[in-house]
N, CA, C and O atoms as a Tripos MOL2 file, in Angstrom:
@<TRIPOS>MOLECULE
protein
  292   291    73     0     0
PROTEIN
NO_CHARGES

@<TRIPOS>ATOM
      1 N          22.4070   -0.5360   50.0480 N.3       1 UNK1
      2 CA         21.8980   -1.3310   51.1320 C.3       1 UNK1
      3 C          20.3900   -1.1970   51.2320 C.2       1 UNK1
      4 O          19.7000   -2.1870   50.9910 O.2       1 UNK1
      5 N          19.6750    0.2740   51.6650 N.am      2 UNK2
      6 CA         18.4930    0.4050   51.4900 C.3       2 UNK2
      7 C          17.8760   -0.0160   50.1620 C.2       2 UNK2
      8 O          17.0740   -0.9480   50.0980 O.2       2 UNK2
      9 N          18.2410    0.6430   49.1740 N.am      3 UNK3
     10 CA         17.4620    0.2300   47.9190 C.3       3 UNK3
     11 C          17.5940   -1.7260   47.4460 C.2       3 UNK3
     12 O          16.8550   -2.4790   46.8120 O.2       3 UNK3
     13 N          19.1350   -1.9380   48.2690 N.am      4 UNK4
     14 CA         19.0550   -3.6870   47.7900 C.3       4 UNK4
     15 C          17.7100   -4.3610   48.3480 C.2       4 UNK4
     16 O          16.9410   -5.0610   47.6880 O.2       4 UNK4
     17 N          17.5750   -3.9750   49.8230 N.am      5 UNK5
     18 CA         16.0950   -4.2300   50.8350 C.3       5 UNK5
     19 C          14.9180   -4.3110   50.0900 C.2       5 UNK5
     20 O          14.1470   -5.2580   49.9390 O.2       5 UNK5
     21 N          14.8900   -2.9490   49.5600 N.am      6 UNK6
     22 CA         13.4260   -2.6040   48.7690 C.3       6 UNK6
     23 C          13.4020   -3.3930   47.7110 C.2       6 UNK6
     24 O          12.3090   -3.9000   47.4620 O.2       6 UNK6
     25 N          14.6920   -3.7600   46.6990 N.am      7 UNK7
     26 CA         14.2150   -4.6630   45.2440 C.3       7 UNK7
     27 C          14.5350   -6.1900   45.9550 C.2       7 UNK7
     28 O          13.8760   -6.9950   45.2980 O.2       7 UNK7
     29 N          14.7940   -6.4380   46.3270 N.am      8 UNK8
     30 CA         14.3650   -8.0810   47.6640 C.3       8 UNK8
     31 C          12.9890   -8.2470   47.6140 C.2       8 UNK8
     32 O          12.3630   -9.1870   47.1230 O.2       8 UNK8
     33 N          12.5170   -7.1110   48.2430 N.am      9 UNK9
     34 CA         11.1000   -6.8060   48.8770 C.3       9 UNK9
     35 C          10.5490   -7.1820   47.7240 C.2       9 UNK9
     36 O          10.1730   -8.3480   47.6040 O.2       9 UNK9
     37 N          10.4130   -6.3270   46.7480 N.am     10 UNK10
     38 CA          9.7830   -5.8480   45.7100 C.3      10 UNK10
     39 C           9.5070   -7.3990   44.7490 C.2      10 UNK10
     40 O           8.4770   -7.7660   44.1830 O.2      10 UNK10
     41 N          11.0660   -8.1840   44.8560 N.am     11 UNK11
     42 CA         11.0530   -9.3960   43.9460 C.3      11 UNK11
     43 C           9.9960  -10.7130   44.7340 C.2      11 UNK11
     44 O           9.2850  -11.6420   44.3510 O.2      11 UNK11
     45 N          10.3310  -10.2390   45.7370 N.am     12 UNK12
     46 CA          9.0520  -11.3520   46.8330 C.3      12 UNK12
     47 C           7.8510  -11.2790   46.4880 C.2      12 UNK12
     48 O           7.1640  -12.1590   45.9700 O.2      12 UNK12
     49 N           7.5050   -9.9840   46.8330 N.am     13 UNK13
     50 CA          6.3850   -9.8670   46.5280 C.3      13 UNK13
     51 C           5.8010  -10.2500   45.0890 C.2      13 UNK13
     52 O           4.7110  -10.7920   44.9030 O.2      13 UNK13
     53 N           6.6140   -9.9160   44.2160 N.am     14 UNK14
     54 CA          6.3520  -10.3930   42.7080 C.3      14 UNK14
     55 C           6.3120  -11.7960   42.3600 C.2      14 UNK14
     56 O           5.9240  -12.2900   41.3020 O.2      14 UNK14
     57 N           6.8760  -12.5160   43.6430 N.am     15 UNK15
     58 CA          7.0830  -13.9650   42.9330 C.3      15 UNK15
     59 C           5.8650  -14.3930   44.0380 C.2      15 UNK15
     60 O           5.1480  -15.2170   43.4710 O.2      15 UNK15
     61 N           5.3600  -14.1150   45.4680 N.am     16 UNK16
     62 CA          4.1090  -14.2910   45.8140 C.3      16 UNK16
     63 C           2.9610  -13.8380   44.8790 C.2      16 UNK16
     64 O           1.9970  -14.5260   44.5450 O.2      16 UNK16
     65 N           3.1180  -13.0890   44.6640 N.am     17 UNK17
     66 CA          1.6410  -12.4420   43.8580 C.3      17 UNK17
     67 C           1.6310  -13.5550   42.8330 C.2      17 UNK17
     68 O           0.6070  -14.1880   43.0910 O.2      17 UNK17
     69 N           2.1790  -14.0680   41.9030 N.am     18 UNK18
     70 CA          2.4830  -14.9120   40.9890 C.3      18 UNK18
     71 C           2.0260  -15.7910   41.1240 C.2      18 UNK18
     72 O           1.7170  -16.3450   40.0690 O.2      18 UNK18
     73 N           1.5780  -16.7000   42.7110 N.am     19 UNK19
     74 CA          1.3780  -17.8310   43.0100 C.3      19 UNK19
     75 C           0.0070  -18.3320   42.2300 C.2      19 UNK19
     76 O          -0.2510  -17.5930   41.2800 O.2      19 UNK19
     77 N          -0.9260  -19.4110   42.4120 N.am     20 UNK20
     78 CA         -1.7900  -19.9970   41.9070 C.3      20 UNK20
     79 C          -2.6330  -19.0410   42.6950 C.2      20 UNK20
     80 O          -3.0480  -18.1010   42.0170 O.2      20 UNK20
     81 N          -3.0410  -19.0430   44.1330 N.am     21 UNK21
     82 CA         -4.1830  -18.6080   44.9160 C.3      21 UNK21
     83 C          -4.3250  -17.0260   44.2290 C.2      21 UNK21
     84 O          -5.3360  -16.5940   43.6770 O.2      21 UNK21
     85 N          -3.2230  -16.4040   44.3930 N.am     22 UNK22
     86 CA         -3.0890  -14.8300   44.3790 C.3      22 UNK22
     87 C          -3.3070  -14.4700   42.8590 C.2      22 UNK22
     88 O          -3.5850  -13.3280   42.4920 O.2      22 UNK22
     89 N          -3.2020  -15.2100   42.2720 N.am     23 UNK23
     90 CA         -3.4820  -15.1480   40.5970 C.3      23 UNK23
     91 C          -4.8980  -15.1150   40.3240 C.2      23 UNK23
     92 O          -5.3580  -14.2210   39.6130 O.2      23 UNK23
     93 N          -5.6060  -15.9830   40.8100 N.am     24 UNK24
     94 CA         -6.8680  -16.6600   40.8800 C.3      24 UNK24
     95 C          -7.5940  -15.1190   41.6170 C.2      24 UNK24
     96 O          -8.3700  -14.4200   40.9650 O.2      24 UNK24
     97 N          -7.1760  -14.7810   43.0450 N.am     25 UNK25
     98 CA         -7.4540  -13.5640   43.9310 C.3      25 UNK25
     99 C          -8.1800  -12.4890   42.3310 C.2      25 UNK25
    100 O          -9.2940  -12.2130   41.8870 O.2      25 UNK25
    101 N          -6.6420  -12.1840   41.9390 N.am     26 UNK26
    102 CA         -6.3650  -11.2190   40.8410 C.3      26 UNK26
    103 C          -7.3640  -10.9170   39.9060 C.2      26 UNK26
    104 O          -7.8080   -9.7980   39.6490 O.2      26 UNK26
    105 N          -7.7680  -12.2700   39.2850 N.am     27 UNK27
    106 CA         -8.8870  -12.7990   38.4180 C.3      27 UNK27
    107 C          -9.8960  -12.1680   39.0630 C.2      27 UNK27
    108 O         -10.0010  -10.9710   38.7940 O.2      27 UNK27
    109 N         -10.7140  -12.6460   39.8820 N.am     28 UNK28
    110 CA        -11.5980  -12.4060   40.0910 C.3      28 UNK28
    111 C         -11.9130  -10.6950   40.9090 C.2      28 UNK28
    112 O         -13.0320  -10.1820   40.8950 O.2      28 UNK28
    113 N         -10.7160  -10.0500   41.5520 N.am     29 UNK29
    114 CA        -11.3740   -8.8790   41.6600 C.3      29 UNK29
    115 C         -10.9970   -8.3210   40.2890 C.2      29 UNK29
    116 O         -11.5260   -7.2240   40.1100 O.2      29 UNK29
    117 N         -10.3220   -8.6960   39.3690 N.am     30 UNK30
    118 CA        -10.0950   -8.0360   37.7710 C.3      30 UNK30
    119 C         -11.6870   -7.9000   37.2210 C.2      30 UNK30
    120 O         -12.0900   -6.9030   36.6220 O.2      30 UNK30
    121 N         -12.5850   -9.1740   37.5560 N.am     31 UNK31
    122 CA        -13.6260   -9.2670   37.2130 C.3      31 UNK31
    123 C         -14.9570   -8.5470   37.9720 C.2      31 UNK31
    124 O         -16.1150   -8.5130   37.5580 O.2      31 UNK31
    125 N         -14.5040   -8.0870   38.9940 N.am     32 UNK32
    126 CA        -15.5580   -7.2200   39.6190 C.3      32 UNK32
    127 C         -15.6390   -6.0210   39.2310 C.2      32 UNK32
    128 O         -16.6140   -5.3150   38.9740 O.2      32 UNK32
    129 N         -14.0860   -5.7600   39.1950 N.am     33 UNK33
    130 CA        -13.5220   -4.4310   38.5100 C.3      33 UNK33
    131 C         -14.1120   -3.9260   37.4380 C.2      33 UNK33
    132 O         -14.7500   -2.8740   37.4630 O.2      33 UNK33
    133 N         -13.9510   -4.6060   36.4690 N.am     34 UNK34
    134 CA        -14.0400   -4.3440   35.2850 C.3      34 UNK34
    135 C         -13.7580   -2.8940   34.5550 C.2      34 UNK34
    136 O         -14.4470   -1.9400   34.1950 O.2      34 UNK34
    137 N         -12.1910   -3.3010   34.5340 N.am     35 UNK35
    138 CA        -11.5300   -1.4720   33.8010 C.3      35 UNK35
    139 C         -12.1360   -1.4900   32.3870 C.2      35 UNK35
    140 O         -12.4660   -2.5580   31.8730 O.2      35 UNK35
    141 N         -12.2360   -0.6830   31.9570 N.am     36 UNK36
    142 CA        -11.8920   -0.0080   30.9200 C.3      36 UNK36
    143 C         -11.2890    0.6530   30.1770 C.2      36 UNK36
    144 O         -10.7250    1.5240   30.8380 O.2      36 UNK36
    145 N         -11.0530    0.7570   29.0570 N.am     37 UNK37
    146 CA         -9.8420    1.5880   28.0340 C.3      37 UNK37
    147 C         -10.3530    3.4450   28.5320 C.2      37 UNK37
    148 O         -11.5300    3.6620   28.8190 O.2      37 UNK37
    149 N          -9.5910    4.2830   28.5530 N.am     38 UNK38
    150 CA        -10.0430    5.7500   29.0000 C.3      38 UNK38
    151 C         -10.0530    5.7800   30.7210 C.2      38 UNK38
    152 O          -9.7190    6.8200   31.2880 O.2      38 UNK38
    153 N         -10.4730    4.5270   31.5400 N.am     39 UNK39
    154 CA        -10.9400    4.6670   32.6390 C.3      39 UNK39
    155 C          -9.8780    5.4910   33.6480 C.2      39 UNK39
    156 O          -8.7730    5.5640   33.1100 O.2      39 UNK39
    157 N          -9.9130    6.0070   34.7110 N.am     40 UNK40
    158 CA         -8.8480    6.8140   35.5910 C.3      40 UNK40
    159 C          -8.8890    5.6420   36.7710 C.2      40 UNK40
    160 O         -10.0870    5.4040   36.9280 O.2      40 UNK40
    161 N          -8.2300    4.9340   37.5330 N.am     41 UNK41
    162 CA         -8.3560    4.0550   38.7070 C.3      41 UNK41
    163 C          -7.2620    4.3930   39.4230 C.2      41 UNK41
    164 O          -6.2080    4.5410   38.8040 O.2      41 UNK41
    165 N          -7.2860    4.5750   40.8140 N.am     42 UNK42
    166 CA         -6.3560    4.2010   41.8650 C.3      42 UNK42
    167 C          -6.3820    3.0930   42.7700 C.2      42 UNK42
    168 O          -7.2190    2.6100   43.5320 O.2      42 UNK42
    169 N          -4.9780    2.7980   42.3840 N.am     43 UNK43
    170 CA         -4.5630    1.5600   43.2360 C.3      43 UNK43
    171 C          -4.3130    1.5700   44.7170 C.2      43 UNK43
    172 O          -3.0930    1.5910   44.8730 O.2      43 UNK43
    173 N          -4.9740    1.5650   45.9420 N.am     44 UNK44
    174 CA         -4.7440    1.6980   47.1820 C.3      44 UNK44
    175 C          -3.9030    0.8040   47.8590 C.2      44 UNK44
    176 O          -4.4420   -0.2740   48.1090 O.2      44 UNK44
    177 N          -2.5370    0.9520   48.2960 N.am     45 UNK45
    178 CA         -1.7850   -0.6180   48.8330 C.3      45 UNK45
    179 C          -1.5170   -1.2240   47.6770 C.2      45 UNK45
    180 O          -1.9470   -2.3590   47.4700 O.2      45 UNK45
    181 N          -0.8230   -0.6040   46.8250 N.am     46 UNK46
    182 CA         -0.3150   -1.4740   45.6110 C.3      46 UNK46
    183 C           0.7830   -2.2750   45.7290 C.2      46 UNK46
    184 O           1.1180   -2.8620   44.7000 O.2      46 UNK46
    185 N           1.4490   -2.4580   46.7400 N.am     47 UNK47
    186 CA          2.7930   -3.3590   47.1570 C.3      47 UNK47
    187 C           3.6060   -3.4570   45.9780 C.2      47 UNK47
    188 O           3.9370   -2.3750   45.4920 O.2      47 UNK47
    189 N           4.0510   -4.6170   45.3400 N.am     48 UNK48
    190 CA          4.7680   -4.4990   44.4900 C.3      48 UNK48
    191 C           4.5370   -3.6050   43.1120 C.2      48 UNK48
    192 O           5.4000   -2.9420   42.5370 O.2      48 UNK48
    193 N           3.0040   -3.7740   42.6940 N.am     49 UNK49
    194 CA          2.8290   -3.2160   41.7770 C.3      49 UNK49
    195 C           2.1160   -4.0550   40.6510 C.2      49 UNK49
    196 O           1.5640   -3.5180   39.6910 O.2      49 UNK49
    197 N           2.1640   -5.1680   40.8110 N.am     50 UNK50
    198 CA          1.9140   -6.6540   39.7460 C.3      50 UNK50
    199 C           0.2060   -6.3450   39.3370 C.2      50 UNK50
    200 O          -0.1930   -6.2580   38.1760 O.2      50 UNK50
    201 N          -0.7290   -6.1960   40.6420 N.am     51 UNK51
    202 CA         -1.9040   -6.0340   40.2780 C.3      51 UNK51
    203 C          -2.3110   -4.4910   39.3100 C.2      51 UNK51
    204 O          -3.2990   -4.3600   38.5870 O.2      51 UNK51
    205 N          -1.1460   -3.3690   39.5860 N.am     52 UNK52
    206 CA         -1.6640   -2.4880   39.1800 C.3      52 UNK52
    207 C          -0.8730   -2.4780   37.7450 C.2      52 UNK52
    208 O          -1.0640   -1.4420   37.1090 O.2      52 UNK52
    209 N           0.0110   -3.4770   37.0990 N.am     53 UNK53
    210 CA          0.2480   -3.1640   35.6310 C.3      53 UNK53
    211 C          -0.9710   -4.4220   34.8270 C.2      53 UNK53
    212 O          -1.3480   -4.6190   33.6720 O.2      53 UNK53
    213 N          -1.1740   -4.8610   35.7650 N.am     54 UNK54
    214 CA         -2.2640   -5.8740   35.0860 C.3      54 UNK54
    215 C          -3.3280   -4.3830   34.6930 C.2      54 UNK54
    216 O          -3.2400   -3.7400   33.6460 O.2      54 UNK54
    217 N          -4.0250   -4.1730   35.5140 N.am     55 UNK55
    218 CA         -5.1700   -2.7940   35.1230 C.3      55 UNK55
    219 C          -4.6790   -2.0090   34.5800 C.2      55 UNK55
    220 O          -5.5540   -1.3040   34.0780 O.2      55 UNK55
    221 N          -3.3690   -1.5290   34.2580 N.am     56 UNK56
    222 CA         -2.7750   -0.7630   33.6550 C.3      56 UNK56
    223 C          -3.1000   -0.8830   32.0770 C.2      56 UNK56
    224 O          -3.4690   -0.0120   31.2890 O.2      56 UNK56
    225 N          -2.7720   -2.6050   31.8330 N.am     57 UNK57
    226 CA         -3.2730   -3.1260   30.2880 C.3      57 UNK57
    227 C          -4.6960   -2.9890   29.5640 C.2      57 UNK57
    228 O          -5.0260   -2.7920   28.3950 O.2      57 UNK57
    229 N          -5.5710   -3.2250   31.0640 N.am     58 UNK58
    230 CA         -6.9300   -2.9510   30.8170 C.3      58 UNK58
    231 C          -7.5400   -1.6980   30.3240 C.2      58 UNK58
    232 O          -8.4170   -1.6810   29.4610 O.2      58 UNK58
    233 N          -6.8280   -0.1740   31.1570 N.am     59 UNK59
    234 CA         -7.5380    0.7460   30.5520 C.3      59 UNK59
    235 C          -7.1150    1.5640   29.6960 C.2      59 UNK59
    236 O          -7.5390    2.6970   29.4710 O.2      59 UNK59
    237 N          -5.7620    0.6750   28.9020 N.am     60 UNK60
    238 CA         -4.8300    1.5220   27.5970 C.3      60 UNK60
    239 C          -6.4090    1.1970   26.5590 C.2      60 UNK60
    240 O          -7.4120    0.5330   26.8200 O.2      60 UNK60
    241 N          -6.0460    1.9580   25.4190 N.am     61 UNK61
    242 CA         -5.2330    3.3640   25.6360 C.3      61 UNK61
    243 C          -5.9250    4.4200   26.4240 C.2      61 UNK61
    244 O          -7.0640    4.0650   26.7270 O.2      61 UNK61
    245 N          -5.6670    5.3650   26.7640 N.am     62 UNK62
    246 CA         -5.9050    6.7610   27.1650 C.3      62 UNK62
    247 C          -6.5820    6.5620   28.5730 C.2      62 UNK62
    248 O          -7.2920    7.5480   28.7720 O.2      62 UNK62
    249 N          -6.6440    5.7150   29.5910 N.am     63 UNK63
    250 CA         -6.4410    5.2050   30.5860 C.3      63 UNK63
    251 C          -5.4330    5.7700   31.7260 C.2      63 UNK63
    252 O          -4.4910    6.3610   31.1980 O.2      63 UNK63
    253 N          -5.3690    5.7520   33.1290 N.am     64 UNK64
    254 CA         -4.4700    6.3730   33.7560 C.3      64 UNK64
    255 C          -4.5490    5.0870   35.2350 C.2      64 UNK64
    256 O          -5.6090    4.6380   35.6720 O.2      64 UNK64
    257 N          -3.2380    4.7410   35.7340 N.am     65 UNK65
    258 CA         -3.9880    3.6750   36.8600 C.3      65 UNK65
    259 C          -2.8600    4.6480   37.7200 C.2      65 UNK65
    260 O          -1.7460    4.7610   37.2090 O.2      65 UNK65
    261 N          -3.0730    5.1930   38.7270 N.am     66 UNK66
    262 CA         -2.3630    5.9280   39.9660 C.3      66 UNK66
    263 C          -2.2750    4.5280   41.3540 C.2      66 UNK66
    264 O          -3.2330    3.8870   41.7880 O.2      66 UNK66
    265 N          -0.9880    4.4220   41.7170 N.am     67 UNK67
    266 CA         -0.9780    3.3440   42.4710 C.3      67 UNK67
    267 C           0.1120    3.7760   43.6980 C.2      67 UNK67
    268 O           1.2860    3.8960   43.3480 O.2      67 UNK67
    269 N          -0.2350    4.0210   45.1550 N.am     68 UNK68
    270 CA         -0.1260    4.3260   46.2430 C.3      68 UNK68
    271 C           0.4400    3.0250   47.0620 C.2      68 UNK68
    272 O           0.1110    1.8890   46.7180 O.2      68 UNK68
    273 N           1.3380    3.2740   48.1990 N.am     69 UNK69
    274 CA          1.6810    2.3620   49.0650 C.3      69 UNK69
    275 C           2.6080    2.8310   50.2550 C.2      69 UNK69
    276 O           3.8020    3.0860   50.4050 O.2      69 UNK69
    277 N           1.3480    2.8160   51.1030 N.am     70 UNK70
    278 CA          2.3430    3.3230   52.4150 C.3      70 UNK70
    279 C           3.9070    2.8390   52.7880 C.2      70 UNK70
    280 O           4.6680    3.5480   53.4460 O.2      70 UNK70
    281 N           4.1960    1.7680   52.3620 N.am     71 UNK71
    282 CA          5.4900    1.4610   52.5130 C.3      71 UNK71
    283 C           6.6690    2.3230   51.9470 C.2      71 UNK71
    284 O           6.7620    2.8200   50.8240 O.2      71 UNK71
    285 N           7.5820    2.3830   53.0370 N.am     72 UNK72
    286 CA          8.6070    3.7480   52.2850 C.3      72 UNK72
    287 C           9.2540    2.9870   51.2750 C.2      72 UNK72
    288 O           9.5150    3.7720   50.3640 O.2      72 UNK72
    289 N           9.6390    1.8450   50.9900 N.am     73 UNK73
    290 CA          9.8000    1.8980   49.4710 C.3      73 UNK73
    291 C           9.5490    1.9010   48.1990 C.2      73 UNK73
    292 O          10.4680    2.0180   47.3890 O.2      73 UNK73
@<TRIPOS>BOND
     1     1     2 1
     2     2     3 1
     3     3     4 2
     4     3     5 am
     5     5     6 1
     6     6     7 1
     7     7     8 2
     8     7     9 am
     9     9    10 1
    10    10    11 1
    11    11    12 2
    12    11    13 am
    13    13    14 1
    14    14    15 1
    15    15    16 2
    16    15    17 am
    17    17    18 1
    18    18    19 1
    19    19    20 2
    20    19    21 am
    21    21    22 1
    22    22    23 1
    23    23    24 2
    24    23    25 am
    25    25    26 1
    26    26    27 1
    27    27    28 2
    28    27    29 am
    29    29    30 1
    30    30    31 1
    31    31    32 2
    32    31    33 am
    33    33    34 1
    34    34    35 1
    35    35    36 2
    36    35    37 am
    37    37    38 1
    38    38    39 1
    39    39    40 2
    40    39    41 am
    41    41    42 1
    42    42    43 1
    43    43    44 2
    44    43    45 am
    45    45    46 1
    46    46    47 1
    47    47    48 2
    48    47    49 am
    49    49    50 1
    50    50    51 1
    51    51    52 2
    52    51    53 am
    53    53    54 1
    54    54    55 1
    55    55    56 2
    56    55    57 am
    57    57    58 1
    58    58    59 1
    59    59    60 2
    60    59    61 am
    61    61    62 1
    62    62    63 1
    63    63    64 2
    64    63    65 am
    65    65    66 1
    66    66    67 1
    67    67    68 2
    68    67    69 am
    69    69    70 1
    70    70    71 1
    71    71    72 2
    72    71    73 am
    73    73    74 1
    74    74    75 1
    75    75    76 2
    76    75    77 am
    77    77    78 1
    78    78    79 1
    79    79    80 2
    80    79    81 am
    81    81    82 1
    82    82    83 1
    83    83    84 2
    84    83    85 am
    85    85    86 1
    86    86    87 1
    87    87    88 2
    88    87    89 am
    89    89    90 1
    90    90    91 1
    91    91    92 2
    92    91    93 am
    93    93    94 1
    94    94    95 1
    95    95    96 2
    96    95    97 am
    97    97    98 1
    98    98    99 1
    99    99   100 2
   100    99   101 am
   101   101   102 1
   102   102   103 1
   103   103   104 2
   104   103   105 am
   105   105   106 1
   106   106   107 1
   107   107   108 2
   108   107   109 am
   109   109   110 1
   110   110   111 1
   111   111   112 2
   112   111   113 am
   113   113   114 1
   114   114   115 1
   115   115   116 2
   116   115   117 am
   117   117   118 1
   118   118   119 1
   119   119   120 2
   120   119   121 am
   121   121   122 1
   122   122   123 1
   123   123   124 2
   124   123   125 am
   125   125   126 1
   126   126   127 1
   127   127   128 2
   128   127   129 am
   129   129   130 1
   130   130   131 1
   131   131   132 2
   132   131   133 am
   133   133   134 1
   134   134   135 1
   135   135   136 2
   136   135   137 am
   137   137   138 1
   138   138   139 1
   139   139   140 2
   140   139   141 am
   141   141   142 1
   142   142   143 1
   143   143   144 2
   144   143   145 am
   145   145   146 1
   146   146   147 1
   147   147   148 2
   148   147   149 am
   149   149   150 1
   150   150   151 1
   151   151   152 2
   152   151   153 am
   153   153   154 1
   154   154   155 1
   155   155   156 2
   156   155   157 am
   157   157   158 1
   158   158   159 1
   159   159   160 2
   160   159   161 am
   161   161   162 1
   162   162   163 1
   163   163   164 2
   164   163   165 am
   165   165   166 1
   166   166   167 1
   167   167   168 2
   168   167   169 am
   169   169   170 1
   170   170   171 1
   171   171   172 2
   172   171   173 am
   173   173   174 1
   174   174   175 1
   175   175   176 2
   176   175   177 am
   177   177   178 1
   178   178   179 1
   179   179   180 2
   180   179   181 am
   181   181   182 1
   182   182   183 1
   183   183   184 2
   184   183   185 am
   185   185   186 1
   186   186   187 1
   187   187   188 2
   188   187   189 am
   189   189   190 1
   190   190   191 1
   191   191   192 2
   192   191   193 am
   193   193   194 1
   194   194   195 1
   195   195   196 2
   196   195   197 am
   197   197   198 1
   198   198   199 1
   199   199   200 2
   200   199   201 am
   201   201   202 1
   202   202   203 1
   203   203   204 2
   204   203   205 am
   205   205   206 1
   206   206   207 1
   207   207   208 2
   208   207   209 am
   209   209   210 1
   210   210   211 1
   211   211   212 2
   212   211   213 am
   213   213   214 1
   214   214   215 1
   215   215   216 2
   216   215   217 am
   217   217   218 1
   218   218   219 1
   219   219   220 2
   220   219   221 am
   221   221   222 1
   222   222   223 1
   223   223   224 2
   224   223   225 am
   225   225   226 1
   226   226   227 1
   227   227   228 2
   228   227   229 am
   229   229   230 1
   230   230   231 1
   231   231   232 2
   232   231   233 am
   233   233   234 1
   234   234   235 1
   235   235   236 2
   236   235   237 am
   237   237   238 1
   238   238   239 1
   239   239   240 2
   240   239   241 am
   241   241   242 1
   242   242   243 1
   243   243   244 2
   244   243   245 am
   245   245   246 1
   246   246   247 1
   247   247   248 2
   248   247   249 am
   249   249   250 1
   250   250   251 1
   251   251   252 2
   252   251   253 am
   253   253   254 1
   254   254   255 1
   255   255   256 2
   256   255   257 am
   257   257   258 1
   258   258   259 1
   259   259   260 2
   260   259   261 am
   261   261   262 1
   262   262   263 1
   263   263   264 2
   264   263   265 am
   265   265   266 1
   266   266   267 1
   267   267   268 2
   268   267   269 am
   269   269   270 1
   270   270   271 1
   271   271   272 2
   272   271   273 am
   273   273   274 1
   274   274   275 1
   275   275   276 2
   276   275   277 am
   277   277   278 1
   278   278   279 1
   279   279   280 2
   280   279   281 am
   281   281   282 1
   282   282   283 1
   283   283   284 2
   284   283   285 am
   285   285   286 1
   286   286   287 1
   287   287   288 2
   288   287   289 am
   289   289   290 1
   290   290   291 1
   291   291   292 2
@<TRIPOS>SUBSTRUCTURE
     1 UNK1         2 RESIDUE 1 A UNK
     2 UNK2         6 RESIDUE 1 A UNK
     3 UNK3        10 RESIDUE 1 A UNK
     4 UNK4        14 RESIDUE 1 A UNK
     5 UNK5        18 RESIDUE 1 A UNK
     6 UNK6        22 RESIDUE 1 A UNK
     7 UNK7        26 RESIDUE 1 A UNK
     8 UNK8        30 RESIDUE 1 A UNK
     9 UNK9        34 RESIDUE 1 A UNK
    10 UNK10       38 RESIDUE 1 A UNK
    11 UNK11       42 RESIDUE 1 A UNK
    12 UNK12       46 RESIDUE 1 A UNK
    13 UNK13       50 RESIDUE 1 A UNK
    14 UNK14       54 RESIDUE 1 A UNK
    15 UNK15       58 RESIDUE 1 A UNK
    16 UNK16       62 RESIDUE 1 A UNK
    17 UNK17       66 RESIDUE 1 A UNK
    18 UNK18       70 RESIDUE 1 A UNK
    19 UNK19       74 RESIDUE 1 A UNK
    20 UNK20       78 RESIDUE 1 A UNK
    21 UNK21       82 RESIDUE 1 A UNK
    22 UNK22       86 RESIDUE 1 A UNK
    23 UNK23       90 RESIDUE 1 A UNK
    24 UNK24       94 RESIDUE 1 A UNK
    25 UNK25       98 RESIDUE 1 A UNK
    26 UNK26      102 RESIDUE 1 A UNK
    27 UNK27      106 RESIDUE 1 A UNK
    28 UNK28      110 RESIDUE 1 A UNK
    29 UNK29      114 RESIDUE 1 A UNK
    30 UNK30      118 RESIDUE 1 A UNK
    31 UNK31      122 RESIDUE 1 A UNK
    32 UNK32      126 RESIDUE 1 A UNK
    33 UNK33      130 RESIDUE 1 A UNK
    34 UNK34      134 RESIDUE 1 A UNK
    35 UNK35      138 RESIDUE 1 A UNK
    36 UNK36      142 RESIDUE 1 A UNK
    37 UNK37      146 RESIDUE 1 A UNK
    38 UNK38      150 RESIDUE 1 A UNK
    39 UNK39      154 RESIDUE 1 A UNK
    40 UNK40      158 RESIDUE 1 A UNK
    41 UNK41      162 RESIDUE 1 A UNK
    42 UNK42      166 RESIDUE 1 A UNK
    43 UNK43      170 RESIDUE 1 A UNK
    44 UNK44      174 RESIDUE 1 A UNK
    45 UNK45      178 RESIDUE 1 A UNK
    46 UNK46      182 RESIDUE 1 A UNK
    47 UNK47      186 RESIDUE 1 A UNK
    48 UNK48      190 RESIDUE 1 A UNK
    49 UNK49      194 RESIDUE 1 A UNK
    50 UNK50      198 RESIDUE 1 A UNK
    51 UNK51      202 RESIDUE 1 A UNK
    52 UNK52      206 RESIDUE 1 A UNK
    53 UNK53      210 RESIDUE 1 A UNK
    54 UNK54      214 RESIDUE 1 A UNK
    55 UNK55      218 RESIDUE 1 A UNK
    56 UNK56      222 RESIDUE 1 A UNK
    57 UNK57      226 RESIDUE 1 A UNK
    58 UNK58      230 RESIDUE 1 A UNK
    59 UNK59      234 RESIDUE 1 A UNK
    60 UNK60      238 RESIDUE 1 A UNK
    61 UNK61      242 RESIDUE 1 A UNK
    62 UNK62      246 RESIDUE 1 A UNK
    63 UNK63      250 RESIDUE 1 A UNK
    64 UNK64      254 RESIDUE 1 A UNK
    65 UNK65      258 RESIDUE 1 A UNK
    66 UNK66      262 RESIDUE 1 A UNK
    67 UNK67      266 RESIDUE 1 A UNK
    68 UNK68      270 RESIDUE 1 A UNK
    69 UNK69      274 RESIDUE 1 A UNK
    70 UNK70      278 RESIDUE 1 A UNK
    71 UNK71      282 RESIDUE 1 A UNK
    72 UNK72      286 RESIDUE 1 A UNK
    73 UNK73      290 RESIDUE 1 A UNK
């Protein structure tokens, strides 16, 4: 029951983040960002997670992205 809640949650959020605006969002703080391969980053409020496997790709190899979210699931 709880965990069905959380992968609901989890799939929403994945199919919002997905949208045109939030993609576009993505882009451009990707571009402020600017990871690097080796780099260490934490993700603050990572909700589903979508933005932080995107940076995840960015700072392979030997890279680390740590991603946090107050939400209990």
């Amino acid at each position: 029951q709880g965990s069905d809640r959380v992968a609901l949650a989890a799939a929403k959020l994945a199919r919002l983040g997905n949208s045109p605006p939030e993609r576009a969002a993505r882009e451009r703080f990707m571009a402020l960002l600017a990871p690097k391969s080796g780099e260490i980053i934490l993700d603050v409020g990572a909700g589903s997670g979508v933005f932080t496997a995107e940076i995840a790709q960015k700072v392979a190899p030997g890279g680390r992205v740590f991603a946090v979210d107050p939400s209990p699931g």
